[in-house]
C-alpha positions as a printed NumPy array, in Angstrom:
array([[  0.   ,   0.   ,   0.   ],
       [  1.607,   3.554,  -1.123],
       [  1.642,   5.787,   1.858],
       [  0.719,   9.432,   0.87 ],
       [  3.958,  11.575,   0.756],
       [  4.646,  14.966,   3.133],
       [  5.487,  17.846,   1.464],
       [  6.65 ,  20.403,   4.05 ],
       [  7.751,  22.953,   1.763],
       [  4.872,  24.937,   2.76 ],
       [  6.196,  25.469,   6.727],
       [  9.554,  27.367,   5.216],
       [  7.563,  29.509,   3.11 ],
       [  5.546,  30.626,   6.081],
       [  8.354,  31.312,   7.981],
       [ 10.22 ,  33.199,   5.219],
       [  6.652,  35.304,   4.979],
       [  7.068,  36.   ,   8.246],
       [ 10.821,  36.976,   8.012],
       [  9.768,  39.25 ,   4.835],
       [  6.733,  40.397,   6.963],
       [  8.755,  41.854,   9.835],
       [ 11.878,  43.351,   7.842],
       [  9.614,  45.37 ,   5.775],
       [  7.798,  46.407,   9.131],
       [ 11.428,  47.272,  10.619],
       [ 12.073,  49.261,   7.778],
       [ 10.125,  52.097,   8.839],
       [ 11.384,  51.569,  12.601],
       [ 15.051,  51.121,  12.2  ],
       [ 14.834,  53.479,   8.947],
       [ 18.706,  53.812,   7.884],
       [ 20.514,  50.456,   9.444],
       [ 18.133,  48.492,   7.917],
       [ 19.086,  50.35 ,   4.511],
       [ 22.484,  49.788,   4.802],
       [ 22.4  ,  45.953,   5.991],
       [ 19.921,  45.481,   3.079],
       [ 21.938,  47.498,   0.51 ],
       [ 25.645,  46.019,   1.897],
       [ 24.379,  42.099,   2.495],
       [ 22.725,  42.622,  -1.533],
       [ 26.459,  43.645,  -3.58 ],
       [ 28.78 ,  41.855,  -1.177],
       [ 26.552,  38.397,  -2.257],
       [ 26.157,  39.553,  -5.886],
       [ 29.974,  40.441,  -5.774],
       [ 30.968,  36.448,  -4.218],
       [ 29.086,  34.69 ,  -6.632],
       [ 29.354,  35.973,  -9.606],
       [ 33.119,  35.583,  -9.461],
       [ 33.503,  31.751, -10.205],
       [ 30.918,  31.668, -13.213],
       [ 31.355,  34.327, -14.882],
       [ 35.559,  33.746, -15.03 ],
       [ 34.344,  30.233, -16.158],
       [ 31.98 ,  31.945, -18.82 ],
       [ 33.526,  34.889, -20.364],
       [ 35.606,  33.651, -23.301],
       [ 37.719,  37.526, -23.618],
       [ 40.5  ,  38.298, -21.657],
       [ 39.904,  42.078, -21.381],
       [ 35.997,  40.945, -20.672],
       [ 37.013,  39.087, -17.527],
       [ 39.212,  41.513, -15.969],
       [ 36.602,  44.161, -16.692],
       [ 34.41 ,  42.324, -14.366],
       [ 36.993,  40.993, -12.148],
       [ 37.404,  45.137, -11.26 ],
       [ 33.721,  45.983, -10.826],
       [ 33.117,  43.006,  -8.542],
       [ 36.232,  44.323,  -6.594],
       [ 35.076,  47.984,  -6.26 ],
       [ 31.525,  46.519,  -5.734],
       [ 32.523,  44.303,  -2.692],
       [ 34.814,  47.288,  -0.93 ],
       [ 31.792,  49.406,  -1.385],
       [ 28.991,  46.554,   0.379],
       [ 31.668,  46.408,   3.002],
       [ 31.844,  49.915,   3.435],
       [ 28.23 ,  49.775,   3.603],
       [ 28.341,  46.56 ,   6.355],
       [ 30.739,  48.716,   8.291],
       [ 28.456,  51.387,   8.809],
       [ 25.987,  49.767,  10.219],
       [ 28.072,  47.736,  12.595],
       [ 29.8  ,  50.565,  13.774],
       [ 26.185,  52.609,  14.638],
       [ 27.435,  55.417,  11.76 ],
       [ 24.128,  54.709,  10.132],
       [ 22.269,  58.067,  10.823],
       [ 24.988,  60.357,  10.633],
       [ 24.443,  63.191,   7.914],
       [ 28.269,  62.154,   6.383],
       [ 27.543,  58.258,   5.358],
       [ 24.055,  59.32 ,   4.574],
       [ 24.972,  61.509,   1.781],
       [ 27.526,  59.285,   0.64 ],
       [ 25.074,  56.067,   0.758],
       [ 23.567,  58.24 ,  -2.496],
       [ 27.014,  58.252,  -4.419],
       [ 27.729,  54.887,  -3.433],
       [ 24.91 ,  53.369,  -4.94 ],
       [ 25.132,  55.39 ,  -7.938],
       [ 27.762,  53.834,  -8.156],
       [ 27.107,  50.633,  -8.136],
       [ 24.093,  50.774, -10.585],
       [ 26.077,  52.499, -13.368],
       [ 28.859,  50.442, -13.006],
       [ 26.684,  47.35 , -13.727],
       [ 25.021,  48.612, -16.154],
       [ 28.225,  50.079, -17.931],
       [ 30.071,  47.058, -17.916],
       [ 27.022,  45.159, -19.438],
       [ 26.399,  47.398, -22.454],
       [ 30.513,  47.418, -23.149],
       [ 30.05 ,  43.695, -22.969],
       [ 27.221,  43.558, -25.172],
       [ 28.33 ,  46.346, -27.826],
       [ 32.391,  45.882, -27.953],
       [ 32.285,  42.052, -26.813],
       [ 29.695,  40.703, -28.713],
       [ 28.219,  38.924, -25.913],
       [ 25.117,  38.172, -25.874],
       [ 21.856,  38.315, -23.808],
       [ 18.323,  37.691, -22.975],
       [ 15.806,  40.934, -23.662],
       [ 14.808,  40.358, -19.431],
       [ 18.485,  40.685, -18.716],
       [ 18.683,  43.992, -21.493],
       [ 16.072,  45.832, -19.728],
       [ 16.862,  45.084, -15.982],
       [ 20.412,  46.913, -16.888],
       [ 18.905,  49.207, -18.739],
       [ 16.628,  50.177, -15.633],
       [ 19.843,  50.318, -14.193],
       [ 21.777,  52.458, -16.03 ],
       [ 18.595,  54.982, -16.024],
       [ 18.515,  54.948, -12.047],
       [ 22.163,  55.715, -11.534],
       [ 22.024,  59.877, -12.648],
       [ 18.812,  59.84 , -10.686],
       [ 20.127,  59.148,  -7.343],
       [ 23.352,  60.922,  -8.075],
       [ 21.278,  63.782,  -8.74 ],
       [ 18.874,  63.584,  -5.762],
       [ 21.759,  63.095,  -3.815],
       [ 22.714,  65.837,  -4.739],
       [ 19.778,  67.796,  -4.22 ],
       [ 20.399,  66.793,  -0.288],
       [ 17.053,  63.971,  -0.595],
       [ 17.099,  61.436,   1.889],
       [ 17.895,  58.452,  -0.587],
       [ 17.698,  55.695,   2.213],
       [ 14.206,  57.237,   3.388],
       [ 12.399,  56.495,  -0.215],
       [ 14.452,  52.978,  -0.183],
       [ 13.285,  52.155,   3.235],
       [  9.703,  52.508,   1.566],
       [ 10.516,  50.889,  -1.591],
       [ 12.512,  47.72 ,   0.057],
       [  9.554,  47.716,   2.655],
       [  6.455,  47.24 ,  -0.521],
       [  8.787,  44.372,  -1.378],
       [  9.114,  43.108,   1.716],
       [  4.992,  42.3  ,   2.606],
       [  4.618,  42.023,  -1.112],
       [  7.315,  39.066,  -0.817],
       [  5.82 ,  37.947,   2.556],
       [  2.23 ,  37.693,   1.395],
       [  3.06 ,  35.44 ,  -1.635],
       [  4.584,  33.14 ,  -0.166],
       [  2.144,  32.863,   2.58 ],
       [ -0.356,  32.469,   0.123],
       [  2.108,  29.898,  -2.047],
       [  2.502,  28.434,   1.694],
       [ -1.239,  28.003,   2.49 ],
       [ -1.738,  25.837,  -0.71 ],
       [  1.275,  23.604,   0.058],
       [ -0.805,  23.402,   3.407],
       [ -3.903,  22.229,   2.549],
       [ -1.675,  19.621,   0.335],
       [ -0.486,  18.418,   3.138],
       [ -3.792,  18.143,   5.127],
       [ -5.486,  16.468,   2.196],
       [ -2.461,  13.76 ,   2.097],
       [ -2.475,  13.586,   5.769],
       [ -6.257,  12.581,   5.898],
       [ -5.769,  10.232,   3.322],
       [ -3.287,   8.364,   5.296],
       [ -5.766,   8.384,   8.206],
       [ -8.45 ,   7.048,   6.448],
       [ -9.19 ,   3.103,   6.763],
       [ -9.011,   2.032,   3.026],
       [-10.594,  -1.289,   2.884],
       [ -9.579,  -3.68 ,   0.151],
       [-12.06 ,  -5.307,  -2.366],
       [-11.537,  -7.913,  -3.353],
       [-12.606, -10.101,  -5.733],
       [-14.779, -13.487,  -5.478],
       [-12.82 , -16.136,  -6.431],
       [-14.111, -18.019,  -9.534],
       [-15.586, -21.768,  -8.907],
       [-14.327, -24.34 , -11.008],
       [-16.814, -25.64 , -13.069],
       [-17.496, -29.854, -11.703],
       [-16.357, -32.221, -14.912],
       [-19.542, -33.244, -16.369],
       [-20.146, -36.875, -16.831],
       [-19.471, -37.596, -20.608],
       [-22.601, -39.76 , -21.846],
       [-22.454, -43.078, -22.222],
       [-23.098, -43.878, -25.777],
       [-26.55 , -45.554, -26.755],
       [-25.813, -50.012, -27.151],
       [-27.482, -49.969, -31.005],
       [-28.825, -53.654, -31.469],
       [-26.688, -55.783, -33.452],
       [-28.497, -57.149, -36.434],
       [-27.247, -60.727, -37.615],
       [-27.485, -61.635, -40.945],
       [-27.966, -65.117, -41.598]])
């Protein structure tokens, strides 16, 4: 008998929800630290891991060591940003206006390095991966010139990050309440007494008697 299988998927998705749930909420508490984690933990990943694949990928010389220099600068500046929150700098006017430049920097950078890839390289890409860097690229002279301005960069990030944040959180709750009932309808099946029919046997048909044939009367000829 197949036992019904547990899929508990759906328990890690809640509890991500709630992680997702409660950073955005922080976001409006905690206001610049959470910024700066957010923003530092994001480019120092993005900087680890692209490393391996991409020096495994790019077939150009001058393409790799491109790269290998904006995941450098990008990793000094998410530790930068890592440090500032550790060491409680996070709301002082200094780091806050250079959070602005920082990031710039970061988002043109990417997004230069991809169209020099794309135009002088000859490497190419999906349309999704065009427009993302695109976006990119477009965003950088904003906040360079916001920053500029004196706007409070990590104020209208705290509110973007935190729409992603519940947005995030309430899909996969949702995602998580279907793997739920999943798992309730599997776990009443396995509680359920399934009775096996079964089939009645077939009789054997008796051997009939086979006829005995008829004596004919002999007829003597004299």
């Amino acid at each position: 008998m197949n036992k019904p299988k547990f899929g508990y998927g759906w328990a890690v998705k809640w509890i991500l929800a709630a992680i997702l749930i409660a950073a955005g909420i922080l976001m409006l508490l905690l206001g610049n630290e959470i910024v700066f984690a957010v923003s530092g933990i994001t480019i120092v990943f993005f900087s680890i891991f692209r490393v391996v694949p991409l020096m495994k990928t790019l077939k150009a010389e001058a393409l790799r060591t491109i790269n290998l220099f904006e995941i450098f600068f990008d990793f000094v500046i998410g530790g930068l940003m890592l440090f500032v929150v550790f060491s409680g700098n996070a709301n002082d006017a200094f780091w806050g206006g250079l959070y602005g430049y920082m990031l710039a920097f970061v988002l043109f950078a990417r997004g230069l390095v991809f169209f020099a890839s794309s135009f002088y390289f000859k490497e190419k890409s999906e349309s999704l991966k065009f427009w993302a860097h695109y976006v990119f690229a477009s965003l950088a002279p904003a906040i360079l010139v916001m920053t500029i301005m004196g706007t409070n960069i990590q104020k209208a990030l705290s509110l973007i990050v935190m729409l992603i944040a519940i947005g995030g959180g309430v899909y996969l709750g949702w995602d998580g309440f279907g793997g739920y009932r999943k798992y309730r309808e599997s776990s009443k099946a396995l509680n359920e007494d399934k009775k096996e029919t079964k089939k009645p046997a077939v009789e054997k048909e008796l051997p009939k008697p086979v006829p005995e044939e008829e004596k004919k009367e002999e007829t003597y000829v004299n």
